[in-house]
C-alpha positions as a Markdown table, in Angstrom:
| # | Residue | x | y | z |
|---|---|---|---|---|
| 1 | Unk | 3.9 | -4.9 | -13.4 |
| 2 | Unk | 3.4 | -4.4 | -9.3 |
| 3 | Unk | 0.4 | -4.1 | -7.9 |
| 4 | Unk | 0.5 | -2.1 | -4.9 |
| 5 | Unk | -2.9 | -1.8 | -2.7 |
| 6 | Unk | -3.5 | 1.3 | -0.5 |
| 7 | Unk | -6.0 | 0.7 | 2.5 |
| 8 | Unk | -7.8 | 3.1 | 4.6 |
| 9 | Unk | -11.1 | 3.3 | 6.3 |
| 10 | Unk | -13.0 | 5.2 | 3.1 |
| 11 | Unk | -9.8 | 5.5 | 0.7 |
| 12 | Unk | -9.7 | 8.9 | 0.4 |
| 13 | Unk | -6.4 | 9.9 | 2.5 |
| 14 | Unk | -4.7 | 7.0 | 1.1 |
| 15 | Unk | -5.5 | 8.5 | -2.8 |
| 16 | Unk | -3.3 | 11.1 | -1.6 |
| 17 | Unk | -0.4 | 9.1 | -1.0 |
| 18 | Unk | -1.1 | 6.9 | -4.2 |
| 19 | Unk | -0.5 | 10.2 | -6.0 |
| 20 | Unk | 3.0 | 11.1 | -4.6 |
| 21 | Unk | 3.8 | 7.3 | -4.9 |
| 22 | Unk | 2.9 | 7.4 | -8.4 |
| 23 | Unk | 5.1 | 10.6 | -8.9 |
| 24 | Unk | 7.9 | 8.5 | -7.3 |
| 25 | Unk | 7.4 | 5.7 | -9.7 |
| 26 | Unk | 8.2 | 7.7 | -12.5 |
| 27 | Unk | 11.1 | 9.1 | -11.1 |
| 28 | Unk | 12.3 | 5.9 | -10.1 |
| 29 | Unk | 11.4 | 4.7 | -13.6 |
| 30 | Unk | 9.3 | 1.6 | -11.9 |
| 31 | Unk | 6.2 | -0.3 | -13.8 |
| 32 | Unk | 3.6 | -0.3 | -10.7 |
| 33 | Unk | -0.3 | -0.1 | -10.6 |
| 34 | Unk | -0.8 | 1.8 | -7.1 |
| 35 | Unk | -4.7 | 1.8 | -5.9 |
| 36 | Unk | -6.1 | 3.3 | -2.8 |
| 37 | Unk | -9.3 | 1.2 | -1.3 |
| 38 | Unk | -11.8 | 1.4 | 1.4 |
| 39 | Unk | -11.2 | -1.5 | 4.1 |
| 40 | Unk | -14.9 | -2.9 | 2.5 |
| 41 | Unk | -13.4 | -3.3 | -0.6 |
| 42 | Unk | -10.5 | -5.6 | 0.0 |
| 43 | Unk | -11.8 | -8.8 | -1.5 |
| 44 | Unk | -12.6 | -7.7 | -4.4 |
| 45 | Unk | -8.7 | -6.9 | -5.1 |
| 46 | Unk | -7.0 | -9.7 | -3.9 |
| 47 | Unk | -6.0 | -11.7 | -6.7 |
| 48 | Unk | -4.3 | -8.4 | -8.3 |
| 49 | Unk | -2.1 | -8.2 | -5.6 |
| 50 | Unk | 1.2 | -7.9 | -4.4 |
| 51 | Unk | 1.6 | -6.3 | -1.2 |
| 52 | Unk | -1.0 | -4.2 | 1.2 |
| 53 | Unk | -0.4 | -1.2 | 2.4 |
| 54 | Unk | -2.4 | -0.1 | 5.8 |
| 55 | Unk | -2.6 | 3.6 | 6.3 |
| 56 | Unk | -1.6 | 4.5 | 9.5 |
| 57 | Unk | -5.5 | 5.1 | 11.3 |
| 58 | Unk | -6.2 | 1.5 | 10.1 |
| 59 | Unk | -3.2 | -0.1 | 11.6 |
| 60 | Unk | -5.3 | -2.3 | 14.1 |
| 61 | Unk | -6.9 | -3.8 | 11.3 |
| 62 | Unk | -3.5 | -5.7 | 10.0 |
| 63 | Unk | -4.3 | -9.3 | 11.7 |
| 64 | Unk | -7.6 | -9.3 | 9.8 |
| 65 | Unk | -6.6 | -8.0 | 6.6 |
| 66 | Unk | -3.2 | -10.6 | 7.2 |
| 67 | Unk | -5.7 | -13.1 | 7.8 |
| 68 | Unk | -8.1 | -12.5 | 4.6 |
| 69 | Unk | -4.6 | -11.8 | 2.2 |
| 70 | Unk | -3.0 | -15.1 | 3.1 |
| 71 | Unk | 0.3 | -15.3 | 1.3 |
| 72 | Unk | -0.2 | -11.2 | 0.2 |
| 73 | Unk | 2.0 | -9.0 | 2.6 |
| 74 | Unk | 0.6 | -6.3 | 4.8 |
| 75 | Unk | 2.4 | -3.7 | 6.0 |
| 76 | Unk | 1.1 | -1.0 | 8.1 |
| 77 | Unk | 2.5 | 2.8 | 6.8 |
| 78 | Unk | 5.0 | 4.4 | 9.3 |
| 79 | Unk | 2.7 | 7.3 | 11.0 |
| 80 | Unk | 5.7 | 10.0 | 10.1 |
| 81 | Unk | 6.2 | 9.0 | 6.2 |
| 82 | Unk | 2.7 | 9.1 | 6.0 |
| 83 | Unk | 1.6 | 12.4 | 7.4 |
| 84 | Unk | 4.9 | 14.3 | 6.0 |
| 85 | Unk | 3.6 | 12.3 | 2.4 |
| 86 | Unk | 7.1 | 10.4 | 1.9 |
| 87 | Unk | 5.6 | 8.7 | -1.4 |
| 88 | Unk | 9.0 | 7.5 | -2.6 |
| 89 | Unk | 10.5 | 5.7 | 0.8 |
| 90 | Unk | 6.9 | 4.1 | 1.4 |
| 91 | Unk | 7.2 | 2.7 | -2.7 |
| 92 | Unk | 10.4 | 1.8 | -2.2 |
| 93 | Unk | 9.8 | -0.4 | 1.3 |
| 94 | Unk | 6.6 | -1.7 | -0.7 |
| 95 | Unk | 8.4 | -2.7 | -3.8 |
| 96 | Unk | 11.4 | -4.3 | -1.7 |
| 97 | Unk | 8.3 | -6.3 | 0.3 |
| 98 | Unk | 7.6 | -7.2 | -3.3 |
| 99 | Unk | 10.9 | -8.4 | -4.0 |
| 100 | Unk | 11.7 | -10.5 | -0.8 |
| 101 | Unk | 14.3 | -8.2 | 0.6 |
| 102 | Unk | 12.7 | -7.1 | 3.9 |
């Protein structure tokens, strides 16, 4: 299983997009765990990890959150795929992260 994080300032735009990536998962037929999270909470999901996704409005935060993941990637959301709610190309560029083939 994958575990994909979801981080935004509170977590609540973010559960939007879990939703259509969730949707996308099934369609693609792909075992993931997909949370959204509140930039506060980030330590406390670290070790089920295996790539960070930055919404978009949190994207000057990605040294930090680099810094405090270590080996975890973090990826900041394009601004379009987010706002038109692309939930399939954003899972599929997360679970290619995943895989090494970025």
């Amino acid at each position: 299983m994958k575990n994909i994080l979801l981080m935004c300032s509170t977590g609540m735009s973010t559960s939007m997009m879990v939703k259509k990536m969730q949707e996308a998962a099934v369609k693609l037929n792909q075992q993931v765990n997909i949370k959204a999270i509140a930039e506060q909470a980030l330590s406390e999901h670290l070790s089920q990890t295996d790539v960070i996704l930055l919404g978009p409005q949190v994207r000057f935060l990605k040294d930090k959150v680099q810094a405090e993941a270590k080996s975890i990637p973090v990826l900041v959301i394009d601004t379009m795929d987010y706002g038109m709610m692309k939930g399939e190309k954003i899972l599929n560029q997360a679970l290619a992260t995943i895989e090494g083939n970025v």
